[in-house]
C-alpha positions in Angstrom: 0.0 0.0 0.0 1.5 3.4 -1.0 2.0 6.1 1.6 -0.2 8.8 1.7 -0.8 11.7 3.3 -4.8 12.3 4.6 -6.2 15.5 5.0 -8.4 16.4 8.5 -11.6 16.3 6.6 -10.6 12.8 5.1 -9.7 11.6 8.6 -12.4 12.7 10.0 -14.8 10.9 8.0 -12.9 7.9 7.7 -13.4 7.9 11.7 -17.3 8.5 11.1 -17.2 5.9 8.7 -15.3 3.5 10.9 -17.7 4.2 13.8 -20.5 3.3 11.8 -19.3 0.4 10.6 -18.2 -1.2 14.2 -21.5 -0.2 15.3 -23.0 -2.6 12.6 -21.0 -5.3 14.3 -17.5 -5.2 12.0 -14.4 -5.8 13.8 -11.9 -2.8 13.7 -9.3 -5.0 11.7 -12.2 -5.2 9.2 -13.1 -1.4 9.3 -9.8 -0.8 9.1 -9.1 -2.8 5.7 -11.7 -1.4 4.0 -10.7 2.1 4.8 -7.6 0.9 3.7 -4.9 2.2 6.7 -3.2 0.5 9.5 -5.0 -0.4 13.3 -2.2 1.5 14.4 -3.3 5.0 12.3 -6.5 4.1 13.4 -5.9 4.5 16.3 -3.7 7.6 16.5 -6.0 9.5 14.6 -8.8 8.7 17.0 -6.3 9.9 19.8 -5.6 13.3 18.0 -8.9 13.7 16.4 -11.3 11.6 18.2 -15.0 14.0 18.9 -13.5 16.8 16.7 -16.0 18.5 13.5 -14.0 19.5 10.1 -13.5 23.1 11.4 -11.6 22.0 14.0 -9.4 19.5 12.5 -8.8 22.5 10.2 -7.9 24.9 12.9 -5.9 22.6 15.1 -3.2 22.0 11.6 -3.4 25.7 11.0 -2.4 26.5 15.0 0.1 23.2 14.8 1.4 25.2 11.7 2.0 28.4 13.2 3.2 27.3 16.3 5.9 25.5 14.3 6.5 28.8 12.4 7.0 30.6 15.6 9.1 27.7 17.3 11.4 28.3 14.0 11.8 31.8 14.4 12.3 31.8 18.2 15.0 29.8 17.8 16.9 32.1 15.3 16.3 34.9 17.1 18.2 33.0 20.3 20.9 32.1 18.2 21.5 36.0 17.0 21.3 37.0 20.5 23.8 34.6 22.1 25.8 35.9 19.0 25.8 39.4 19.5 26.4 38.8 23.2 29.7 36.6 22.1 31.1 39.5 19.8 30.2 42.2 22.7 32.3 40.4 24.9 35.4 40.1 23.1 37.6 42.7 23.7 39.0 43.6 19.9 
């Protein structure tokens, strides 16, 4: 099976899906071939977007997007400080 990255709208309705057909009386390794991923991903993905609507699948990867932005630029900005403090230091 090839690799492929879901978006949150197609997880989340895989999970409806899934739900449904458990309900029915399937067994989650069958629910889980015919959405065609892994017990494991079934599994994470209810963890991280078990309960949640479309909108909010959306928002969470836009927040987990911008918080990795952010995360990126703290970083740089730690770097050109301890830099500026090295050079300040030095007596030339």
């Amino acid at each position: 099976m090839a690799r492929r990255k879901h978006k949150p709208e197609e997880i989340i309705r895989k999970l409806a899906e899934g739900h449904r057909l458990q309900a029915g009386g399937m067994e989650l390794v069958d629910v889980c071939r015919q959405l065609e991923i892994a017990e494991s991903t079934w599994h994470r993905w209810l963890s991280q977007y078990g309960g949640m609507k479309a909108d909010d699948a959306k928002r969470l990867k836009a927040l987990e997007t911008e918080n990795a932005t952010l995360k990126k630029l703290l970083a740089e900005a730690v770097l050109d400080k301890e830099m500026l403090t090295y050079l300040n230091e030095k007596k030339w």
